[in-house]
Each structure stands twice: as C-alpha cells, then as structure tokens.
C-alpha positions as CSV (number, residue, x, y, z in Angstrom):
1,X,21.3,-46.1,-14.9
2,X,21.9,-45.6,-11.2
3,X,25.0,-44.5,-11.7
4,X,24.3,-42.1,-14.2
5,X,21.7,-40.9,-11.8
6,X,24.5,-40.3,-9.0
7,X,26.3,-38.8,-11.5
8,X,23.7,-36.0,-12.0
9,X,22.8,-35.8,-8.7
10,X,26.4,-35.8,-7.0
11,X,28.6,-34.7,-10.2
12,X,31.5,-34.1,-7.7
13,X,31.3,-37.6,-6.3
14,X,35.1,-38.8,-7.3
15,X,36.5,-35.4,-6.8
16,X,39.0,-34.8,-4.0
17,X,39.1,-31.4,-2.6
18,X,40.8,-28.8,-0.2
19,X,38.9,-26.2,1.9
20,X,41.5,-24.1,4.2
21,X,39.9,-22.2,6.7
22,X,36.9,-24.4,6.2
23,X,35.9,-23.9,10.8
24,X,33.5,-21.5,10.0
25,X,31.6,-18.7,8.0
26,X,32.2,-19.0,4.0
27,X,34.9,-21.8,4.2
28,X,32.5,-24.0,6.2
29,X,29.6,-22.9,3.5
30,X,32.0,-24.0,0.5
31,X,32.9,-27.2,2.1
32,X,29.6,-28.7,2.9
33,X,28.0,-27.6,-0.9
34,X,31.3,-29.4,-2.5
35,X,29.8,-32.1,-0.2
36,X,26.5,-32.0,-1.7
37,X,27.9,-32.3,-4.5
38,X,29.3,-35.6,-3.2
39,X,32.9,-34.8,-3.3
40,X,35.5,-36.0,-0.6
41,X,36.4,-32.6,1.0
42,X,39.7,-32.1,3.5
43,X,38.7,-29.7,5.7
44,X,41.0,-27.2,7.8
45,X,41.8,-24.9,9.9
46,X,42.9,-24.6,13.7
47,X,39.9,-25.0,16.1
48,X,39.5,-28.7,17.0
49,X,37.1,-30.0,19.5
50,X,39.8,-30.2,21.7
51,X,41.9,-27.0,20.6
52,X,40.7,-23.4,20.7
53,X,42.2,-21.2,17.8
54,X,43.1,-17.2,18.8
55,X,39.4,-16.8,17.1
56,X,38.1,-17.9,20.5
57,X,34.7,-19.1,18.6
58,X,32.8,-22.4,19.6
59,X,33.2,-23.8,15.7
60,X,35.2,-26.3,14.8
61,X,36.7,-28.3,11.6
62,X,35.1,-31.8,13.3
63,X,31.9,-30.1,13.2
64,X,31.9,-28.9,9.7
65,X,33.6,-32.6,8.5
66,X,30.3,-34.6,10.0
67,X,28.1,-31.4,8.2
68,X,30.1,-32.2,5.0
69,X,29.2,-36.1,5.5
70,X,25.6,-35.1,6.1
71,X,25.3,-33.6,2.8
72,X,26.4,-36.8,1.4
73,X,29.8,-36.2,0.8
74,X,32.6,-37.1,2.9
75,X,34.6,-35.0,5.4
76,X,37.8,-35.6,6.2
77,X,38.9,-32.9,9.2
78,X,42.5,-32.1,9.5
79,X,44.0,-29.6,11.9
80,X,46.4,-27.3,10.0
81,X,48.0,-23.6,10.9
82,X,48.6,-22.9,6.8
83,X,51.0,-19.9,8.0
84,X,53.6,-22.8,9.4
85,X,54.7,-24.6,5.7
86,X,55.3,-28.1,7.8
87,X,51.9,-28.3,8.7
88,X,51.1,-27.5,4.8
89,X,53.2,-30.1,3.3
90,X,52.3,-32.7,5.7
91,X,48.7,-32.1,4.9
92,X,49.3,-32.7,1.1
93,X,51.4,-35.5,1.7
94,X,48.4,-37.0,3.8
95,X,46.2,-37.0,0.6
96,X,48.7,-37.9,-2.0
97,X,49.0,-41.2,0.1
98,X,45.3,-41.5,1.3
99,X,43.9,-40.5,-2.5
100,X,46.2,-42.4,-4.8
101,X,47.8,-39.0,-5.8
102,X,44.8,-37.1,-6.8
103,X,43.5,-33.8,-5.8
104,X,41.1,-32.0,-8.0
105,X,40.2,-28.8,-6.0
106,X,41.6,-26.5,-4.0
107,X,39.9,-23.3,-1.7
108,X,42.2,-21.0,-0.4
109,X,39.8,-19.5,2.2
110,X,42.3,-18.9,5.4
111,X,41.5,-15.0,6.6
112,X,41.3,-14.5,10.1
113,X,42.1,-10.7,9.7
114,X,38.6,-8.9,10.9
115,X,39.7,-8.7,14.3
116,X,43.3,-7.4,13.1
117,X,41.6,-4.5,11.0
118,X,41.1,-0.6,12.4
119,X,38.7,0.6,10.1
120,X,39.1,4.2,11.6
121,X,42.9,4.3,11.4
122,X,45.1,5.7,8.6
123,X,47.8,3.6,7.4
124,X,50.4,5.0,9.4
125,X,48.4,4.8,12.7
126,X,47.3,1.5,12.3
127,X,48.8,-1.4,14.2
128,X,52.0,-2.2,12.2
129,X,51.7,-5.5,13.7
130,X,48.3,-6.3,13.0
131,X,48.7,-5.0,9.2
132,X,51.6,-7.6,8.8
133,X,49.8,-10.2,10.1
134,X,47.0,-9.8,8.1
135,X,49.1,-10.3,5.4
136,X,50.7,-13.5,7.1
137,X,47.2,-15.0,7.5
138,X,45.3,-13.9,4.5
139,X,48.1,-14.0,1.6
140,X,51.4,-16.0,3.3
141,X,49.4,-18.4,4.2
142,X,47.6,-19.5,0.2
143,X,50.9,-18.7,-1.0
144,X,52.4,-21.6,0.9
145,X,49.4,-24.1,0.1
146,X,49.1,-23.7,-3.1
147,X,52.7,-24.2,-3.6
148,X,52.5,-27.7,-2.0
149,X,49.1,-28.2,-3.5
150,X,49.9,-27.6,-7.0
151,X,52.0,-30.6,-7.6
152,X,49.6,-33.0,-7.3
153,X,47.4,-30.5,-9.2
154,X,49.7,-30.6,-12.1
155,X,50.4,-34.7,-11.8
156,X,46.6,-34.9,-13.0
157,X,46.8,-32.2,-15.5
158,X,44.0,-30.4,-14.5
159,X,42.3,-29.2,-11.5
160,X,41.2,-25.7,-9.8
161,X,42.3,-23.7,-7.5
162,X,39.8,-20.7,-6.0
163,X,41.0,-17.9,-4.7
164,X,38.3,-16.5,-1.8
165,X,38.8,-12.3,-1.9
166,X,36.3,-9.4,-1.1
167,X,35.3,-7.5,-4.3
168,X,36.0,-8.2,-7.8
169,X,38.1,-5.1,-8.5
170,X,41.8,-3.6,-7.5
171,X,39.6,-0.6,-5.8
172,X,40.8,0.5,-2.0
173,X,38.4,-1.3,0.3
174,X,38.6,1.4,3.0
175,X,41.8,0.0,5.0
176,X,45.4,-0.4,3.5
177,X,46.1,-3.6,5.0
178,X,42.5,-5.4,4.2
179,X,43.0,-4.0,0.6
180,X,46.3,-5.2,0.2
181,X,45.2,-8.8,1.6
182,X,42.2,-9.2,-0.6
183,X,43.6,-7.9,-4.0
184,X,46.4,-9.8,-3.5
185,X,44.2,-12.8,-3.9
186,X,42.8,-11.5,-7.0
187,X,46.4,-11.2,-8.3
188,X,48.0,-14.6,-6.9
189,X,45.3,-16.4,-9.4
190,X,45.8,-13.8,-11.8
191,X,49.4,-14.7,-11.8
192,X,49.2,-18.9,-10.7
193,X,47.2,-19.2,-13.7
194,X,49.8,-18.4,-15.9
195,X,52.0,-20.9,-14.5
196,X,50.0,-23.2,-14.5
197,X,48.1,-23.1,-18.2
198,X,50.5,-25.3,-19.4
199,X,49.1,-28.2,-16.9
200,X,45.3,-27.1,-17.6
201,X,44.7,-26.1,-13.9
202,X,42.4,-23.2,-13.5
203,X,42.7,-20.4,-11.2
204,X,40.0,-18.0,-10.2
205,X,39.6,-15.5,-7.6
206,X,35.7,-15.6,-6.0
207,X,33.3,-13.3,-4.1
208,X,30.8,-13.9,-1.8
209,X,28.5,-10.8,-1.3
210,X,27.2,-9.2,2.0
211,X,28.4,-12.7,3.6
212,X,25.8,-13.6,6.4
213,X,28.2,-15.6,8.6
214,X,27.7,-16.6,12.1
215,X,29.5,-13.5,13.4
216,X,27.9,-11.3,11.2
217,X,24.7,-12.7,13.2
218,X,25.8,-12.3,16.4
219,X,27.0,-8.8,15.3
220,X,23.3,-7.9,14.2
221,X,21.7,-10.1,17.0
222,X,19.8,-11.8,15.1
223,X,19.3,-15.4,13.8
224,X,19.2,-17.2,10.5
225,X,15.2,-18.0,10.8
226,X,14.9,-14.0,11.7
227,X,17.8,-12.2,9.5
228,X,15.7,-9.5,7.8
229,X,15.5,-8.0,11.2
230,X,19.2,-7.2,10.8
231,X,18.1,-4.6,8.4
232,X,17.2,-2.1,10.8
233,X,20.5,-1.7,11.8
234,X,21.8,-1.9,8.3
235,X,19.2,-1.2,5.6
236,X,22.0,-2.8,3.1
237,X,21.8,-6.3,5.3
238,X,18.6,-7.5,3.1
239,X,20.8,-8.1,0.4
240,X,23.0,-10.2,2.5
241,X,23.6,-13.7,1.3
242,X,24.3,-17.2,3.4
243,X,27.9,-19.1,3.4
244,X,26.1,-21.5,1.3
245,X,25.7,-19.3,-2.1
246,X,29.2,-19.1,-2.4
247,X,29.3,-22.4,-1.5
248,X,26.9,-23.4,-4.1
249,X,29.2,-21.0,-6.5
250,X,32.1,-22.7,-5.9
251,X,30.1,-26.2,-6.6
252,X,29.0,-24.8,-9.8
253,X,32.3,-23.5,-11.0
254,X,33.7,-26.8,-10.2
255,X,31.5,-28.9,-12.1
256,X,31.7,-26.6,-15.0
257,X,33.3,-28.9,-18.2
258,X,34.0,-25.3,-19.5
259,X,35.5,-23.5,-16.1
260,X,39.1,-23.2,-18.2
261,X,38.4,-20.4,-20.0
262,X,37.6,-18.1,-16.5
263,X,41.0,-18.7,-15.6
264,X,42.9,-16.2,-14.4
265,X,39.8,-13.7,-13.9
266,X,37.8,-12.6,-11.2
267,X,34.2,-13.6,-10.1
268,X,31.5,-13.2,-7.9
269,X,28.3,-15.5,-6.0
270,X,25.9,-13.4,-7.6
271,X,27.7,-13.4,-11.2
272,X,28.1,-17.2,-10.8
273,X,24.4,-17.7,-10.0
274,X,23.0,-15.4,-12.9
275,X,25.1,-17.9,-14.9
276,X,24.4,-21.4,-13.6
277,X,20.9,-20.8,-12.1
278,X,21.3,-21.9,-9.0
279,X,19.8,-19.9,-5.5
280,X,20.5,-19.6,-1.8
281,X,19.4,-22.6,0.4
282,X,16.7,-20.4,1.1
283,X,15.3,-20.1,-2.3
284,X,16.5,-16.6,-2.4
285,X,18.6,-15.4,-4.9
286,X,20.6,-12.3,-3.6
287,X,22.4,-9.6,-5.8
288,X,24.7,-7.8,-3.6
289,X,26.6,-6.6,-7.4
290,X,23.2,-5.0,-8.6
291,X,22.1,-4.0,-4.9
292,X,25.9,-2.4,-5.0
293,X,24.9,-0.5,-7.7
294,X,21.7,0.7,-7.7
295,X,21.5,1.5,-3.4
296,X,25.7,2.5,-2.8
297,X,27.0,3.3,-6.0
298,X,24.3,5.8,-7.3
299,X,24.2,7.7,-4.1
300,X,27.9,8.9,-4.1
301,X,27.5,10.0,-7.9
C-alpha cells in the first residue's frame, strides 16, 4: 500500500533524467518539478560553485541539484559545455555506468543566446558572430546530446526527449538568428521522432509562456512575492508564468502512459495544463496562448 502511495505521489520515482542547461531560469524549473515527481535528475550546465560561465550570474547547477533533492527527488550536478561533444559523451557514459544503462528523459534546454540577440538589427547588420553562435548554443549543442543520449534511449525502447523552443509555430519571432534557433527546435523533434518511432521514444518540442525567470525579474525590478508590479512596465507581464509551469508541464507529459501519440508535434505550458489540470506553484493558472490572442493578436488585425 505504501508503495502504491509513492507511486501516486512520486510517479517519476525510478525514472532517470537529463536536464541541460538546468543553472537557471526554465531548465532549473523543469529539473526540480521532475524532482517532485521523485525522479533522479542529472543536471547541467557550466556555472559551478567554483566556475563562473560567460552568463556572469550567481546560479549554479550545485544549487539547483540540492533544490532537486529538496523536492524529494535526487540531484545529481554535472558540469558540462554541451557545444564541446567530449564533455557530452562523457556525461552519458557517466549514467550508463552509474544507472545500469537506463535513461528515461531527456530536456534539451541549453540557450544562452539573449545576450547574443540585437532585436533592433536587420539580419545583415547583426553581429555575424553572435548569430552563429546562437546557433552553436541553442541548436549545435541538442544536436550533439541527443545524439549521445539516444542510445541508451533506444536500449530501453522507450523514453522522451523534450525539445525547449519559444512559440509553437514556424512564424519569424522578430530576429533571424533567434527564429532560426528556436524553430529549429521545433523541427529537430519533428525530424528525431521519425527516427526514432521504431524504438518508441517520443519527441516533442515545449513552450513555456511569458517565462518569469530570475532575469526577467531583475529586468522588471521586481520580485517573485511582488511580480504583478512588473506590469506597469509591461501591461502583458500579468500573464507571465513561473519556471515551475513548464516544469510541472514537462512532469506531466512525462508521466503521461499515452505521451506517444504527441510525438513529433509541438506544445505549449498553457496547452499542457488545460490538459492535465495542473497550476502554477502559486495556484495560478496563466494562459499566455489565450492572453496572446485576445490582448496582441486582435490588436494588429
């Protein structure tokens, strides 16, 4: 009976996962609800307590392993540059050895490109530089894990990979190089999918909404307990959403006996929650889709 009752209560309890750039903002979000969920989570990235990644933020991957543990999972931090492929295959060779050849999930969540975007520059007077190394960090890099994460995927016949983009259509997202990186993680699960149906792994590309991260706070000086007061500098900030509702999105999708047949499709927080019911950790349920709608979308028509 007690085990049935773990079950319920932590139905991701024997499940091994990756979260890549898991330091801060969505990735840290994801991590620690897959840790509520009682799963064993690897988390990533570059900033260590005792290395400083070209971020230059105070997060680290040791602080969002002990918030994973917390939850009641456990984390596992592990510092990995998923542009350099060494780094990438020693990391899955780690957990093929450590967890008997089993990995269940994988979150390809590595971005670092909003300091490399010029939202006021055409293509052609854009850094070069800075465009191609958006695409180094945001698409290289889950390009290179997945391909040393999908063997062990396919070795248990089944598994799921999440794809973390901006937006759930192949729209221009106001900059050529941002567009390119995030619909091109809408097409790598489009396109791993169908490699991998044969093996029963599932592929989906998610969406967080207006993501409340701790930049974005610090960008609208506000704090978590005050948020809403972000609003006055962007009335659309009210339909902001924490880290933690994708998190809980990605929790839910994982759990999901019936996640197979989303494969290869694109989805959002706020789509996932209408389906599995679940709400922020603040008891909120924000809609950025229908806020999208209804406050941006009908006022350029």
């Amino acid at each position: 009976m007690n085990n049935m009752h773990d079950k319920k209560q932590r139905p991701l309890k024997d499940k091994i996962a990756v979260v890549t750039g898991a330091t801060r903002g969505a990735g840290r979000g994801i991590a620690m609800m897959l840790g509520e969920a009682g799963a064993t989570v690897y988390v990533t990235g570059r900033t260590t307590k005792g290395n400083v990644s070209p971020m230059g933020r105070t997060e680290t991957i040791d602080e969002t392993a002990e918030l994973v543990t917390k939850k009641g999972g456990k984390g596992i931090p592990v510092k990995v540059d998923h542009t350099v492929e060494e780094e990438v295959k020693s990391l899955f060779q780690r957990i093929d050895k450590e967890q008997d050849g089993k990995l269940h999930i994988l979150v390809n969540d590595v971005w670092g490109g909003d300091p490399l975007t010029d939202w006021n520059a055409s293509f052609w007077e854009h850094s070069l530089q800075d465009g191609l190394l958006m695409q180094k960090n945001a698409v290289h890099s889950h390009m290179i894990t997945s391909y040393y994460a999908a063997p062990l995927l396919v070795k248990n016949d089944k598994g799921l990979i999440i794809e973390i983009t901006d937006g759930v259509d192949y729209n221009y997202r106001g900059n050529l190089y941002y567009s390119l990186a995030k619909i091109s993680a809408i097409h790598l699960a489009q396109a791993m999918a169908k490699d991998l149906e044969p093996h029963h792994v599932t592929c989906i590309a998610l969406t967080p909404g207006f993501l409340r991260s701790e930049a974005m706070l610090e960008l609208f000086e506000v704090t978590e307990e005050n948020w809403q007061e972000g609003a006055k500098k962007d009335p659309h900030f009210i339909a902001s959403e924490t880290p933690f509702f994708v998190g809980r999105a990605v929790a839910a999708l994982a759990t999901d006996p019936h996640v197979h047949r989303k494969t290869g499709t694109v989805t959002s927080s706020w789509e996932c929650a209408r389906e599995y019911g679940f709400t922020d950790v603040n008891g909120q349920t924000p809609d950025w889709g229908k806020h999208f709608e209804e406050h941006v979308l009908s006022k350029e028509t």
